[in-house]
C-alpha positions in Angstrom: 64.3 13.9 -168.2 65.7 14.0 -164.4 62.5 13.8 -163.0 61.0 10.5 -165.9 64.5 9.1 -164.4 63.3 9.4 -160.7 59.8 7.6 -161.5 61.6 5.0 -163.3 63.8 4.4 -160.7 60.8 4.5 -157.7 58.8 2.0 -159.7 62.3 -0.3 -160.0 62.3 -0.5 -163.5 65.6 -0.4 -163.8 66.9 -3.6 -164.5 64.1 -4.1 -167.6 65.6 -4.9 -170.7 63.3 -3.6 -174.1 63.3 -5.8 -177.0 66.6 -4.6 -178.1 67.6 -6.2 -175.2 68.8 -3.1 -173.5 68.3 -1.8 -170.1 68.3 2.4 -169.3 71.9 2.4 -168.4 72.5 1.3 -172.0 70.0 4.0 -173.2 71.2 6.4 -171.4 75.0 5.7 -172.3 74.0 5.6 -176.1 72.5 9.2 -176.0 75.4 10.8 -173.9 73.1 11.4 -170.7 75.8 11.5 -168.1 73.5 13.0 -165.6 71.3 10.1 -166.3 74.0 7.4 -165.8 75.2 9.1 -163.0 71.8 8.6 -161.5 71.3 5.3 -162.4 75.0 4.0 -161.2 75.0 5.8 -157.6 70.7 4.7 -156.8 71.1 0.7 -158.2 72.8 -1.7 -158.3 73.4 -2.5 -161.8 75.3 -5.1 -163.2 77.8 -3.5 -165.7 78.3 -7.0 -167.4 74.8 -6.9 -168.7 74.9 -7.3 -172.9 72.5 -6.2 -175.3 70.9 -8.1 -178.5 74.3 -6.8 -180.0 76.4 -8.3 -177.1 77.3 -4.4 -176.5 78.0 -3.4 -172.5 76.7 -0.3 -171.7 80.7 0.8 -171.8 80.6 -0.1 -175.3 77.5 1.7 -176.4 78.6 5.0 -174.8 82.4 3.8 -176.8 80.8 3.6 -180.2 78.7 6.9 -179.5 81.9 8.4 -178.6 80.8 9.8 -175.1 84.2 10.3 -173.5 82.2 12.0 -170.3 80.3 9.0 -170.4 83.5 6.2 -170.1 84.8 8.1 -167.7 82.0 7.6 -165.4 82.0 4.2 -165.9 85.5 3.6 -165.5 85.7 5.4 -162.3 82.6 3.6 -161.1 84.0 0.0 -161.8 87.6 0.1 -163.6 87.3 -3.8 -164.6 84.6 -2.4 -166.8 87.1 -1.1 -169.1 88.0 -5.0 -169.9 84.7 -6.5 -170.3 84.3 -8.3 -174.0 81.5 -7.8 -176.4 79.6 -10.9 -176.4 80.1 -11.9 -180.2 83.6 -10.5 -181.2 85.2 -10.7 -177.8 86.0 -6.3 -178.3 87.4 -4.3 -175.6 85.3 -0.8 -175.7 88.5 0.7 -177.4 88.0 -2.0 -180.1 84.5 -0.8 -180.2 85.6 3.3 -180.5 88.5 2.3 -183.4 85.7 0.2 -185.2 83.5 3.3 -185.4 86.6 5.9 -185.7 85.9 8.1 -182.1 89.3 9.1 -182.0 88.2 11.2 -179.1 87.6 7.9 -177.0 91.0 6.3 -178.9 93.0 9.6 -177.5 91.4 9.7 -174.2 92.7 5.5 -174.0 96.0 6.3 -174.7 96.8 8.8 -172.1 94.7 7.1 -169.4 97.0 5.2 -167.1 96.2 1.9 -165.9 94.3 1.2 -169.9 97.7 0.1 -171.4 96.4 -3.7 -171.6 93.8 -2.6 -174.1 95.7 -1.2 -176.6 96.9 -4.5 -178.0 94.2 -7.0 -176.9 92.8 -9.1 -179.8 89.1 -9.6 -180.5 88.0 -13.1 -181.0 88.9 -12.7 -184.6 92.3 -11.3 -184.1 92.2 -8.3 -184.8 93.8 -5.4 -182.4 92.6 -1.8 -182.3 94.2 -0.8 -184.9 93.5 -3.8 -187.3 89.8 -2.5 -187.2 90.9 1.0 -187.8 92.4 0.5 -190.3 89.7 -1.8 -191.8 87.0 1.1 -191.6 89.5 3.1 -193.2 89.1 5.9 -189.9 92.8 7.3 -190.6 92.8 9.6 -187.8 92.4 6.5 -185.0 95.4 5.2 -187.2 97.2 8.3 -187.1 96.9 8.6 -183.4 97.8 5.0 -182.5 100.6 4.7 -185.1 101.9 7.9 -182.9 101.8 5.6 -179.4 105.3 4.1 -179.1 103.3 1.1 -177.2 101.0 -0.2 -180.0 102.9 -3.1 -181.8 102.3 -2.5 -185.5 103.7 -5.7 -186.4 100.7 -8.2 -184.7 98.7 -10.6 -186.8 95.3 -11.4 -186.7 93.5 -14.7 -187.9 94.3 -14.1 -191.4 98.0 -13.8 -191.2 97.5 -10.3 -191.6 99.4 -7.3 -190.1 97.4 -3.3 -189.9 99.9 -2.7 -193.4 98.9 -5.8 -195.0 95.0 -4.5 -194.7 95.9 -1.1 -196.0 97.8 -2.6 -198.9 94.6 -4.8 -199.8 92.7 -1.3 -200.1 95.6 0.9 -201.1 93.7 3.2 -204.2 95.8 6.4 -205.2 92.4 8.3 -205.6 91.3 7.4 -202.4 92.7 9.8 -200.1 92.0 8.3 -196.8 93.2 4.9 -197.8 96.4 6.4 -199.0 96.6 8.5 -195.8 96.0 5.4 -193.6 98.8 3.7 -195.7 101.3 6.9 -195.2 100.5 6.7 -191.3 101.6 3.0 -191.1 104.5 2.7 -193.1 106.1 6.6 -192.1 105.4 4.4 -188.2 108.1 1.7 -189.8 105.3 -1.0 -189.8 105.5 -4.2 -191.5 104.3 -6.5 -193.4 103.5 -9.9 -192.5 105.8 -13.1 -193.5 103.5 -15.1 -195.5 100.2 -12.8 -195.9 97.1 -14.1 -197.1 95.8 -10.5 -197.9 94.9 -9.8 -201.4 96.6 -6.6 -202.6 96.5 -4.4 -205.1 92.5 -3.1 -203.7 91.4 -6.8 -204.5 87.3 -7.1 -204.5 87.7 -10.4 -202.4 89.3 -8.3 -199.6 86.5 -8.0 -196.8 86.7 -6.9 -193.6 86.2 -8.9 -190.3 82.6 -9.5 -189.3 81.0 -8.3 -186.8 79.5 -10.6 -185.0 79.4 -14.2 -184.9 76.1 -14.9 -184.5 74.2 -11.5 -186.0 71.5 -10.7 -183.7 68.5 -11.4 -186.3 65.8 -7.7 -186.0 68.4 -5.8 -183.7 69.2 -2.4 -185.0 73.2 -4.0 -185.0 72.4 -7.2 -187.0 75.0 -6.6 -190.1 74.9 -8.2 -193.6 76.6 -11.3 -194.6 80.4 -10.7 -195.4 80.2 -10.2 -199.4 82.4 -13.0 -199.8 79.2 -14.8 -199.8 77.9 -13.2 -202.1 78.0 -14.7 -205.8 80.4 -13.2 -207.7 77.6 -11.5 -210.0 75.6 -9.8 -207.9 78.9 -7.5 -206.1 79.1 -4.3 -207.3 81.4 -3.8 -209.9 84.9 -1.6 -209.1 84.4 1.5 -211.5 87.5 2.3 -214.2 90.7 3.4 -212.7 91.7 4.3 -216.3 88.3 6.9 -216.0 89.1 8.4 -213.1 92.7 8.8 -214.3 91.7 10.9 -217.3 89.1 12.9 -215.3 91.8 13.7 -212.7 94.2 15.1 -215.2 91.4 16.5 -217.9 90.7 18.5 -214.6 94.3 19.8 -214.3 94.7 20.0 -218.2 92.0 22.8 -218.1 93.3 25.0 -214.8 96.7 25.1 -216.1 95.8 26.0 -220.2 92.8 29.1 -218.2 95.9 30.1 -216.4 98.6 30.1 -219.6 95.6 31.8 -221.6 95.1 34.8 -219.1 98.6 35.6 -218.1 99.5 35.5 -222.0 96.4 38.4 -222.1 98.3 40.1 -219.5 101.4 40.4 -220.9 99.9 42.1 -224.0 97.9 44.8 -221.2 100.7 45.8 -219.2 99.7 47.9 -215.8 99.2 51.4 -216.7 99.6 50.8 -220.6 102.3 51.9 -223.1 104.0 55.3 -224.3 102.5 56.4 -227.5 105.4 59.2 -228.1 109.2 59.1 -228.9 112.0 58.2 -227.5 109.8 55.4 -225.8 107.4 54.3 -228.4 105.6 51.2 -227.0 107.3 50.7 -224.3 105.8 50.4 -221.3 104.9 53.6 -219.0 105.3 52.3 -215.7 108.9 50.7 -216.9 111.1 51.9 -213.9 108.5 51.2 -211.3 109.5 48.5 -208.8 106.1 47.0 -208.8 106.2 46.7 -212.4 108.8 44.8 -212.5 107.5 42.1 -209.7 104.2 41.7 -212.0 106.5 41.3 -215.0 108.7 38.9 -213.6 105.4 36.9 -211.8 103.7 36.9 -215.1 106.0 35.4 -217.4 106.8 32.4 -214.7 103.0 32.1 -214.2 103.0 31.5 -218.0 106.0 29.1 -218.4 105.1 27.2 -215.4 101.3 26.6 -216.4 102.6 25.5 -219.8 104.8 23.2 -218.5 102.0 21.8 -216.6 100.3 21.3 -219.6 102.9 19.6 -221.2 103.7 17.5 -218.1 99.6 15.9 -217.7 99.5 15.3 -221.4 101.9 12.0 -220.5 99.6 10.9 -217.9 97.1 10.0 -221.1 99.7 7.5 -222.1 98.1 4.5 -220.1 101.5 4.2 -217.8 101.1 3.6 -214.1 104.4 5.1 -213.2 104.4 7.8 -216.0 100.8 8.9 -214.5 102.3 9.5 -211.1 105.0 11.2 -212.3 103.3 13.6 -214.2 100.3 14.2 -211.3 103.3 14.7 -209.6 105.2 17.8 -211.5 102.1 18.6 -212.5 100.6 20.0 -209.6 104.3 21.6 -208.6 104.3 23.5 -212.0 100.3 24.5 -211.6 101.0 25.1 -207.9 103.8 27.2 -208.6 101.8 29.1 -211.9 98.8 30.1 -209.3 101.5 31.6 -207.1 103.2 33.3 -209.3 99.3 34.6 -210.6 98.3 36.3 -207.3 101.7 37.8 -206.7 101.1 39.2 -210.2 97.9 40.7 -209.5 98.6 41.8 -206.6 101.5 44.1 -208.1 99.2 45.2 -210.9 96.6 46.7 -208.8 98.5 48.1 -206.4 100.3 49.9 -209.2 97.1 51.1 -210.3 96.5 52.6 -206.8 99.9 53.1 -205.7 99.1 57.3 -205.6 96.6 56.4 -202.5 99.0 55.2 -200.2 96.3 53.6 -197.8 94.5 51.7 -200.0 97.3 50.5 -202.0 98.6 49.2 -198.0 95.3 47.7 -197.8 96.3 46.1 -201.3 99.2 44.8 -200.2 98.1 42.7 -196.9 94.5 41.6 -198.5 97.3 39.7 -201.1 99.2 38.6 -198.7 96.8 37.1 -196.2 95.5 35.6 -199.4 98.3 34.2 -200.7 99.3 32.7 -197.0 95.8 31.3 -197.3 96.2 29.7 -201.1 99.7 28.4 -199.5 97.9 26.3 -197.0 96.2 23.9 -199.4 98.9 24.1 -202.0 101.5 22.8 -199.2 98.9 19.7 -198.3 98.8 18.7 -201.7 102.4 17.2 -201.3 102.4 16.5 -198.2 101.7 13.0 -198.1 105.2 11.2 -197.4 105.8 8.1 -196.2 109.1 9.1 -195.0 110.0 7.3 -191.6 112.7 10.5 -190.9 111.3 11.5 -187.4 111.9 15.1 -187.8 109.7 14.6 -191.6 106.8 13.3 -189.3 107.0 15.9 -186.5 106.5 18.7 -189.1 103.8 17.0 -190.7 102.0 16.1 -187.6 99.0 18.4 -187.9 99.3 19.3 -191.4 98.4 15.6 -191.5 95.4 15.9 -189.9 94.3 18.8 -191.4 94.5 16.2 -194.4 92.8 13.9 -192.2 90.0 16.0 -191.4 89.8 17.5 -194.7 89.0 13.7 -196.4 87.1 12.0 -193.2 83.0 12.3 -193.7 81.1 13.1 -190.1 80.3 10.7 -188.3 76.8 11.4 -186.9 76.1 9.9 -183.5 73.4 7.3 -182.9 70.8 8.3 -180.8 
């Protein structure tokens, strides 16, 4: 590709624009070439301010790609590059990287010196870094700028809107990375604006800021008209909350009665079964055994616990927002708490029923535990989400949250 480059350059077809409307140091910047834009920037004498069809700077093609290697370059090359506007929204190229959710770019911004005026600039519409974050729902840009003590969560765009009012308008309890990008803002104390013209409540008429204002019409960027404009019976319909509801907790319902259902079986098959001869008729064999009684004393909690479980989700079929929450809620503590109980359990069975070889009922023991450590992990996560603003809260949860993050963000796939 080095030497393609060198011909390109020797014929001086460097400052060609193809019908996209960009030249190579756009190309190269989109694909991540750094050796490539290195070339171009130290043998010509390009003019960074050149736009694309999508008004895009090379800056802010390598931004959306999320080629930190690649900013850099630029940056160091011309550091008033780092300010240029897109050419239809007026976007800084860390508007461009929260738009598209390259936190890497986002995190690389925010500990850059001398990129501080960036991280509150407003687009033409309005809308700051973390307005467009939050828009395109990409919770860990959000997380990471809620985290920087010099973003001002409080700033309005055009609509009257602040970054809490947007995640309100799509604030949906199933919808784990709305409710995570809602968690981030309001544990980072931000607020509402005075007289918001946001719809809340995840309103259908809630649309995000357009991107451009003049859509480039056969580029590979030109976007759709906002849906606003569409008539109100050709938009997709919002599916049934009251659906999902049941399938959520039908879903629970059925863990917690398999678990109630096979630790009742197990406290009918005790570990090593049951005397057959007097004094101790049908009592258990393995009675005095330490172990014994750990799986005794796990099973019948696992049992309880499960049923109460059961007990608690068959309120969330009453069609009652709050009751619903509350029951997800003590729900998932009593199943959590049943599955524990479960593998502890097991664990003492078997190594019972091993105990006289002494490695392998060792091997038993830390196979359990690493597992248990393991089913801990995701059980802790699942209540995790707090939107406490206690600073010590959110210091603990720091990368637990984005373990959360990362666990309910899709990939996003580079464009080549």
């Amino acid at each position: 590709m080095a030497e393609m480059l060198d011909k390109i350059l020797a014929m001086k077809l460097v400052h060609q624009k193809d019908k996209d409307g960009r030249t190579p140091l756009h190309c190269a910047a989109s694909i991540g070439y750094l050796e490539g834009v290195q070339m171009l920037l130290r043998q010509s004498n390009f003019d960074l301010y050149q736009t694309d069809s999508d008004g895009f700077c090379p800056i802010h093609v390598a931004s959306r790609g999320g080629y930190v290697d690649i900013v850099k370059e630029l940056l160091q090359f011309s550091p008033d590059s780092g300010e240029l506007p897109s050419k239809h929204e007026g976007r800084n190229f860390l508007h461009v990287a929260a738009r598209h959710g390259k936190d890497d770019i986002v995190d690389f911004v925010l500990k850059r010196e001398g990129l501080e005026n960036l991280i509150n600039e407003k687009d033409n519409y309005g809308n700051t870094p973390l307005h467009l974050a939050t828009w395109h729902k990409h919770a860990k840009v959000v997380h990471y700028l809620t985290w920087d003590k010099r973003v001002d969560l409080n700033l309005v765009n055009e609509e009257g809107q602040t970054a809490l009012d947007i995640a309100e308008s799509m604030m949906d309890k199933l919808r784990m990375r709305q409710t995570l990008i809602g968690i981030a803002l309001m544990s980072a104390r931000a607020q509402r604006a005075p007289k918001s013209k946001v719809k809340r409540s995840g309103s259908a008429d809630a649309q995000p800021p357009p991107e451009s204002k003049v859509p480039p019409s056969g580029s590979a960027g030109a976007q759709p008209p906002p849906e606003s404009k569409v008539p109100p019976s050709r938009r997709p319909k919002l599916s049934d909350p009251t659906k999902e509801y049941k399938d959520m907790t039908n879903t629970l319902l059925l863990v917690s009665t398999l678990v109630a259902t096979v630790t009742f079986a197990a406290g009918f098959t005790m570990p090593g079964g049951y005397n057959s001869s007097n004094p101790n008729a049908s009592m258990a064999t393995l009675l005095m055994r330490n172990m014994f009684h750990v799986f005794v004393i796990c099973n019948t909690i696992a049992m309880h616990t499960s049923i109460l479980a059961a007990i608690t989700l068959i309120w969330a079929h009453l069609h009652d927002t709050f009751l619903f929450n509350i029951s997800i809620q003590w729900g998932l503590a009593f199943l959590g708490l049943a599955v524990i109980a479960m593998s502890l359990g097991f664990m003492a069975s078997v190594y019972l029923a091993v105990s006289n070889l002494h490695w392998l009922a060792i091997v038993v023991l830390i196979i359990g535990i690493i597992c248990l450590v393991g089913l801990l992990i995701p059980l802790h996560l699942l209540f995790l989400p707090d939107s406490s603003t206690n600073c010590i809260v959110r210091y603990i949860s720091y990368y637990p949250f984005l373990i959360l993050v990362w666990a309910s963000s899709p990939k996003i796939k580079r464009k080549d």
